[in-house]
HTML snippet that shows the backbone in 3Dmol.js (N, CA, C, O; Angstrom):
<script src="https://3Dmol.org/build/3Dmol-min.js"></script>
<div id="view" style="width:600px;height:400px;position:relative"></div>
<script>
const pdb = `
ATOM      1  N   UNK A   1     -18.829 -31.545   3.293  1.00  0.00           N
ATOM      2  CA  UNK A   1     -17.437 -31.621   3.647  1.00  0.00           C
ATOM      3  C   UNK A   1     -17.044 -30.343   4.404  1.00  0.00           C
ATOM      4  O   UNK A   1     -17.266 -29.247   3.888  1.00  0.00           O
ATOM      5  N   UNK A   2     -16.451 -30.451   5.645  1.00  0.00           N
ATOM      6  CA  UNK A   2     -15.869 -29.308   5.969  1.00  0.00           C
ATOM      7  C   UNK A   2     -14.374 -28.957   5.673  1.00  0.00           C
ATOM      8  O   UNK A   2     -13.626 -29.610   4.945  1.00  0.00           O
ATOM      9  N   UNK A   3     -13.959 -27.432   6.589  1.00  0.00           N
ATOM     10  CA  UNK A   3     -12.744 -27.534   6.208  1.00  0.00           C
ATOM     11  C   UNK A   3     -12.304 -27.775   7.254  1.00  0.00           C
ATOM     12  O   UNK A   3     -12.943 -28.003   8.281  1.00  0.00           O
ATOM     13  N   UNK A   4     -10.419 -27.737   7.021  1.00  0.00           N
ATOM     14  CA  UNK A   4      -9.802 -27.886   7.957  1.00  0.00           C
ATOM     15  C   UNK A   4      -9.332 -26.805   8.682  1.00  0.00           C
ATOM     16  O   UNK A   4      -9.264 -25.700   8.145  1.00  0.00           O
ATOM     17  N   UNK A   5      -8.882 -27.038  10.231  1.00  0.00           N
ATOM     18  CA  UNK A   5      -9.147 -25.736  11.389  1.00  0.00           C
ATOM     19  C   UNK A   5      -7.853 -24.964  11.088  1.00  0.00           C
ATOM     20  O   UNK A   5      -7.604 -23.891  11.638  1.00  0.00           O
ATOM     21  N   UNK A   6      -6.780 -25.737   9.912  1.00  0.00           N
ATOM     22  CA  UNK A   6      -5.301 -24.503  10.110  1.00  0.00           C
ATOM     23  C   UNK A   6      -5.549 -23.793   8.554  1.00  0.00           C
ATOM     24  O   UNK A   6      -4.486 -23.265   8.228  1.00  0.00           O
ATOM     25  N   UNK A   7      -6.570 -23.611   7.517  1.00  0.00           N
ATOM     26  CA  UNK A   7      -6.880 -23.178   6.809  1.00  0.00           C
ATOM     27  C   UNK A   7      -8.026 -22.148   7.203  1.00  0.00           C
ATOM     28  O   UNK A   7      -8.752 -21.835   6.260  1.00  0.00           O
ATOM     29  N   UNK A   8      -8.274 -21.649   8.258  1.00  0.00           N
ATOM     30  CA  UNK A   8      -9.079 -20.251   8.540  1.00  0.00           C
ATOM     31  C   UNK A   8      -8.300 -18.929   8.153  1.00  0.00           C
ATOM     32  O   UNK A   8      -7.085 -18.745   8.224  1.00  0.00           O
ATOM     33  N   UNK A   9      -9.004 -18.298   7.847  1.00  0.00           N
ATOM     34  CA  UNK A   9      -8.738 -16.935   7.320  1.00  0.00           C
ATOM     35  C   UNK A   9      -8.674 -15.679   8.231  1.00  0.00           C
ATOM     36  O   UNK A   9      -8.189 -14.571   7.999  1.00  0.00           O
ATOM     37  N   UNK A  10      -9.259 -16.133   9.260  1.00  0.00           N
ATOM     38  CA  UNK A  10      -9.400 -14.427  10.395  1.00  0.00           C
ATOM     39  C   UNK A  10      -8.648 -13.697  11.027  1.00  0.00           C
ATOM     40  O   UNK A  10      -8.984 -12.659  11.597  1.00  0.00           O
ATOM     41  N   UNK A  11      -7.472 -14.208  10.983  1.00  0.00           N
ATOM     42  CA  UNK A  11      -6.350 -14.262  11.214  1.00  0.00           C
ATOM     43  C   UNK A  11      -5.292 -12.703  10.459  1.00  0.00           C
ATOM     44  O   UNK A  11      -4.655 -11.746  10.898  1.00  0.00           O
ATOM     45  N   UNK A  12      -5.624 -13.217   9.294  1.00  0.00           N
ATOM     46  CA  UNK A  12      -4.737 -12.095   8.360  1.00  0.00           C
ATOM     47  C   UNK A  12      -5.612 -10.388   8.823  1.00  0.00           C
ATOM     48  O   UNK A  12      -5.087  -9.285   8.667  1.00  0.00           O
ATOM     49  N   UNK A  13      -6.483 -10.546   9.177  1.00  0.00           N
ATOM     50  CA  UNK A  13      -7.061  -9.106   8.902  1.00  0.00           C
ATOM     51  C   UNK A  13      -6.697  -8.099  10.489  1.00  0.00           C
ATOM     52  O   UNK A  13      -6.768  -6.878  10.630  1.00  0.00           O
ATOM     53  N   UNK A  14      -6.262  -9.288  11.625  1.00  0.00           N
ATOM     54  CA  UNK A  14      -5.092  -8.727  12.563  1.00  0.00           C
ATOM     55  C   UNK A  14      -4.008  -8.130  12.397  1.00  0.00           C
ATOM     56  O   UNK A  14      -3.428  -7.325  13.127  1.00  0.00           O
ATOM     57  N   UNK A  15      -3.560  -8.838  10.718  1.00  0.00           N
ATOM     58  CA  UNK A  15      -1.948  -8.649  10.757  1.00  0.00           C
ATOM     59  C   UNK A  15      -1.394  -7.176  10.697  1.00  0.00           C
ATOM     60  O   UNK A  15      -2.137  -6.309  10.236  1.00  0.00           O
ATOM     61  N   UNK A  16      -0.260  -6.878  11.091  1.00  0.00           N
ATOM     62  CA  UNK A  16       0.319  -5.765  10.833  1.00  0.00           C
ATOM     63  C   UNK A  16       1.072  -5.790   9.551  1.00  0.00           C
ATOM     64  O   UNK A  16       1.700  -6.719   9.043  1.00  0.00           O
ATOM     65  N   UNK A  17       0.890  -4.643   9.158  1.00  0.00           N
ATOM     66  CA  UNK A  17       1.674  -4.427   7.983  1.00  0.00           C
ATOM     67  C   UNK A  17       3.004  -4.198   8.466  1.00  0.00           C
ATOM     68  O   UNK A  17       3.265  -4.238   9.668  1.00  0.00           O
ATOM     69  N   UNK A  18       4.220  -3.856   7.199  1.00  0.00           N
ATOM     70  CA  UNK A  18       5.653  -3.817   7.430  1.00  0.00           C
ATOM     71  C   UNK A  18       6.260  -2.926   6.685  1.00  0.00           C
ATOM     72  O   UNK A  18       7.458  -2.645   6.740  1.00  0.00           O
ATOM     73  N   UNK A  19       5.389  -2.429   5.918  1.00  0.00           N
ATOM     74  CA  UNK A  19       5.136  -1.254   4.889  1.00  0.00           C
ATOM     75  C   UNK A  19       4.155  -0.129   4.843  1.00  0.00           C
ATOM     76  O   UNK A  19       2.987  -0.364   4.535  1.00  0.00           O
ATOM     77  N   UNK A  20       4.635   1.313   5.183  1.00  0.00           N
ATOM     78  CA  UNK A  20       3.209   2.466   5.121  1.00  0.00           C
ATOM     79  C   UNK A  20       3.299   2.970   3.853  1.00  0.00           C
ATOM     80  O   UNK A  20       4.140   3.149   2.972  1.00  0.00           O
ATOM     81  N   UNK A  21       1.524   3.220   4.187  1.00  0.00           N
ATOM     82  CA  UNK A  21       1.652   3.853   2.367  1.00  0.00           C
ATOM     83  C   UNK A  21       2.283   5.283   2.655  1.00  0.00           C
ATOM     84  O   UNK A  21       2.931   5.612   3.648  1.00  0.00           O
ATOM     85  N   UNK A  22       1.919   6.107   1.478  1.00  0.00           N
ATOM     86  CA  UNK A  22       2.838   7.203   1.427  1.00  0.00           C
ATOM     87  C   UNK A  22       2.424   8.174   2.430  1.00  0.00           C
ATOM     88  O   UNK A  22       3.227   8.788   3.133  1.00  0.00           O
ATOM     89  N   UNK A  23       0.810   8.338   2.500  1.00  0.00           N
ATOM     90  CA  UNK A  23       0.417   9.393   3.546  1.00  0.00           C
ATOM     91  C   UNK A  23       0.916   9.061   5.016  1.00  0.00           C
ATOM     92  O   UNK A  23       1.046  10.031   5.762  1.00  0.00           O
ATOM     93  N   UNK A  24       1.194   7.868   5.491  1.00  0.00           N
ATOM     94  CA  UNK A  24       1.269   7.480   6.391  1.00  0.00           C
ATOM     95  C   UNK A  24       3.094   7.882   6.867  1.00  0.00           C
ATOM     96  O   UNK A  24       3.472   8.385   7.925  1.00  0.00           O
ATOM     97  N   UNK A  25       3.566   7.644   6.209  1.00  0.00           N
ATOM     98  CA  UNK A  25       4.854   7.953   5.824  1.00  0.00           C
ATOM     99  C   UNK A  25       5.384   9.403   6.095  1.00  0.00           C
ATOM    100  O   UNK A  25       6.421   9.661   6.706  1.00  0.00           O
ATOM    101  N   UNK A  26       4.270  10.565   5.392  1.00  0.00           N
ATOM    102  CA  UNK A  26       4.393  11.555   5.390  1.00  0.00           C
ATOM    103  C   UNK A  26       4.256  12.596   6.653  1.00  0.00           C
ATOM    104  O   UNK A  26       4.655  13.695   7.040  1.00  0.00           O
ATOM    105  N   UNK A  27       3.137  11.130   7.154  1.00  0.00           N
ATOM    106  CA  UNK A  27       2.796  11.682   8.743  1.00  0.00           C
ATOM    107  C   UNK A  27       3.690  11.447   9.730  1.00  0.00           C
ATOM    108  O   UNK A  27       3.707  12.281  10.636  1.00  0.00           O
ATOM    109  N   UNK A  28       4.523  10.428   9.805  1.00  0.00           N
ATOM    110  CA  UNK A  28       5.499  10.100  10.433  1.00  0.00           C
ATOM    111  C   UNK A  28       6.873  10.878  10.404  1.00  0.00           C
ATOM    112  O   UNK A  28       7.684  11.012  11.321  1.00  0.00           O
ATOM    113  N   UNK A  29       6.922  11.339   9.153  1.00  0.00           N
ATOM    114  CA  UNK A  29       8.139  12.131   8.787  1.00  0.00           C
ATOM    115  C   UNK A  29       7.696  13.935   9.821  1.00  0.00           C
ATOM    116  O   UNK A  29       8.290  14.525  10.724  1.00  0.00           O
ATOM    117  N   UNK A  30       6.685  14.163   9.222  1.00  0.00           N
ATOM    118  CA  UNK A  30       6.003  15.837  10.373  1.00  0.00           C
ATOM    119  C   UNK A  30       6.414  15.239  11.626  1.00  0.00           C
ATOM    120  O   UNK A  30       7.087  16.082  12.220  1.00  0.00           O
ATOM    121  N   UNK A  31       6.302  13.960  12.437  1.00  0.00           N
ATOM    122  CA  UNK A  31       6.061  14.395  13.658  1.00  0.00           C
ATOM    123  C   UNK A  31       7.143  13.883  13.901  1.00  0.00           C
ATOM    124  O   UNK A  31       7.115  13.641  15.108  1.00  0.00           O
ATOM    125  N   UNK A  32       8.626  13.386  13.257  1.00  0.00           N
ATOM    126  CA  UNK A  32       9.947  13.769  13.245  1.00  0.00           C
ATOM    127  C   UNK A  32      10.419  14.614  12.733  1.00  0.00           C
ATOM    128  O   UNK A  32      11.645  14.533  12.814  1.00  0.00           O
ATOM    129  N   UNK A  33      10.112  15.382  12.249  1.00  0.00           N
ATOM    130  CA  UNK A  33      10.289  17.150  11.968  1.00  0.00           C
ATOM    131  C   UNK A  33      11.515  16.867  10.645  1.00  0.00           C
ATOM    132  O   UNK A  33      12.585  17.463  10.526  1.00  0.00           O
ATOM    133  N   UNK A  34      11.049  15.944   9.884  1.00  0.00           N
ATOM    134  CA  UNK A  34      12.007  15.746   8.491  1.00  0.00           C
ATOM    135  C   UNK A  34      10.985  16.291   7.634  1.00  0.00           C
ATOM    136  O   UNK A  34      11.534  16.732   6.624  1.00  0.00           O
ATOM    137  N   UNK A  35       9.642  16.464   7.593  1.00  0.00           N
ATOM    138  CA  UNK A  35       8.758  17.169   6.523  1.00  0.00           C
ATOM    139  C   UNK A  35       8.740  18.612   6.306  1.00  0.00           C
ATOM    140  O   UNK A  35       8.861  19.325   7.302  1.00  0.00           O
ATOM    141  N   UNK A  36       8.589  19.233   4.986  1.00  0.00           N
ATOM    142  CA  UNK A  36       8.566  20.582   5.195  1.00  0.00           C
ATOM    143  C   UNK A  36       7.455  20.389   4.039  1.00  0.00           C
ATOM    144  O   UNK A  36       7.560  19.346   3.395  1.00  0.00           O
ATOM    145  N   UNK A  37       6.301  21.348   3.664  1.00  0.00           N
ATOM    146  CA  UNK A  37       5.284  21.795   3.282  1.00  0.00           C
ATOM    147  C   UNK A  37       6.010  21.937   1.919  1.00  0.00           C
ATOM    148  O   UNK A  37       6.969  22.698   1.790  1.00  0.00           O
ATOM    149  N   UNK A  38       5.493  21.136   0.847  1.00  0.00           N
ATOM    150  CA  UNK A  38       6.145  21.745  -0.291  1.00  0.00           C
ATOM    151  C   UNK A  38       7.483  20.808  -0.747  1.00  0.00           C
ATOM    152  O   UNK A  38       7.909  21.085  -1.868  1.00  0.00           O
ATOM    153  N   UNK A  39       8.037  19.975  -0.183  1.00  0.00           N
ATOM    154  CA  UNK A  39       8.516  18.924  -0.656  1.00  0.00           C
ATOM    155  C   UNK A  39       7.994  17.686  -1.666  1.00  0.00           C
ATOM    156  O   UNK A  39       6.856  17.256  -1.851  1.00  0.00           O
ATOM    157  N   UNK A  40       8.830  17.427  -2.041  1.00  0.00           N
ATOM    158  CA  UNK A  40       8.639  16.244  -2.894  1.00  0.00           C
ATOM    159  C   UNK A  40       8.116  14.921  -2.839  1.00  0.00           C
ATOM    160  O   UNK A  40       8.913  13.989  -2.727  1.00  0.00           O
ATOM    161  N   UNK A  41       6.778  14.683  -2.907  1.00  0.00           N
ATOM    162  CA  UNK A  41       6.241  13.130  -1.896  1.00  0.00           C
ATOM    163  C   UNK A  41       7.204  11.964  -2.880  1.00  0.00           C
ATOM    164  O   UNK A  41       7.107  10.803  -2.481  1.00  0.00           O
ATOM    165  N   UNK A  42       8.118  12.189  -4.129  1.00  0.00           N
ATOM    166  CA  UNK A  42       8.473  11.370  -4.455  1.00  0.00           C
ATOM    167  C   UNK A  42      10.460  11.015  -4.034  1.00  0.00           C
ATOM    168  O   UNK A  42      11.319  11.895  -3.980  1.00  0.00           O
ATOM    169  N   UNK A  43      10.687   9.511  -3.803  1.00  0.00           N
ATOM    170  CA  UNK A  43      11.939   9.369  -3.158  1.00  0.00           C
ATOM    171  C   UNK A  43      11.794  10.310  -1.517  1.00  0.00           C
ATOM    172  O   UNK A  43      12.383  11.320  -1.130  1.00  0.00           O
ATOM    173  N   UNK A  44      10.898   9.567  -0.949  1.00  0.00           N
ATOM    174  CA  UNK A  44      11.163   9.966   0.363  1.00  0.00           C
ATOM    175  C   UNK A  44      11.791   9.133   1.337  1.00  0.00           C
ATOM    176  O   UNK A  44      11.781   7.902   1.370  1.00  0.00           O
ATOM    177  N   UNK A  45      12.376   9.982   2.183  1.00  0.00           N
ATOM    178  CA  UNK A  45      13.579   8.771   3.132  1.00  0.00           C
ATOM    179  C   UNK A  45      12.483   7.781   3.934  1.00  0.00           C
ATOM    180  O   UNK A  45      11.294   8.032   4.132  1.00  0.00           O
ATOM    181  N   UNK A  46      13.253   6.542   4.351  1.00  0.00           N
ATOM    182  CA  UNK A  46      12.831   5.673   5.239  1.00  0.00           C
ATOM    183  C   UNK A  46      12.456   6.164   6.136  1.00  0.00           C
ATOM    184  O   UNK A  46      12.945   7.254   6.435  1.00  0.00           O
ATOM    185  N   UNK A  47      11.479   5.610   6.919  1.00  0.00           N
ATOM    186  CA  UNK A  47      11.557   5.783   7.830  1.00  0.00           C
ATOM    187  C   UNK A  47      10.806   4.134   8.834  1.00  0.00           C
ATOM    188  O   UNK A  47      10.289   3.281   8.114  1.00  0.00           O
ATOM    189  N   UNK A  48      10.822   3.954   9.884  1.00  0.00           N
ATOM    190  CA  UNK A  48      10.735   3.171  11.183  1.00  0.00           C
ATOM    191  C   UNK A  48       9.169   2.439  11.657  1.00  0.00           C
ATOM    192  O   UNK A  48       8.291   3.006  12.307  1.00  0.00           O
ATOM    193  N   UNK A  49       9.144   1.416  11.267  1.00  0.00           N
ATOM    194  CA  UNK A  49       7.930   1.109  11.555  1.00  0.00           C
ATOM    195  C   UNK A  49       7.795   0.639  12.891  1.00  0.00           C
ATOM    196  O   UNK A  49       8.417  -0.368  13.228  1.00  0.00           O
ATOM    197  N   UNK A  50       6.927   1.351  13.838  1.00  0.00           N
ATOM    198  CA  UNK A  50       6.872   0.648  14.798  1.00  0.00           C
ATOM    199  C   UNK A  50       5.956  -0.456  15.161  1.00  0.00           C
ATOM    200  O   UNK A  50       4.854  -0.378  14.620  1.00  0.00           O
ATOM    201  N   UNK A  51       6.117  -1.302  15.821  1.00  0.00           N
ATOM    202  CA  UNK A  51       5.423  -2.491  15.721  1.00  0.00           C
ATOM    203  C   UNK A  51       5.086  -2.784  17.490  1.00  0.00           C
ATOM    204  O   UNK A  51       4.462  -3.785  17.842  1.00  0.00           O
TER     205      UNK A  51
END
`;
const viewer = $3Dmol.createViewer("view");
viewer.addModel(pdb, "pdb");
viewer.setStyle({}, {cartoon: {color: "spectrum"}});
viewer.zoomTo();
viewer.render();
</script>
């Protein structure tokens, strides 16, 4: 039995995420100059995913 062609999987591992993890976050915040060395990685502001 095969499967069917709208149940393939290869698809998802293109996808973009809509959420960064925290390092990613942290990196984004330095190169908008909201990070300072020694801050708090916890409750950090939003920030902008670009897509």
């Amino acid at each position: 039995m095969s499967r069917h062609s709208s149940l393939k999987v290869s698809s998802l591992g293109s996808k973009r995420r809509s959420v960064l993890k925290r390092t990613e976050r942290i990196e984004q915040l330095k190169i908008e100059r909201r990070w300072k060395d020694g801050d708090n990685v916890t409750g950090l502001p939003k920030t902008k995913v670009v897509k």
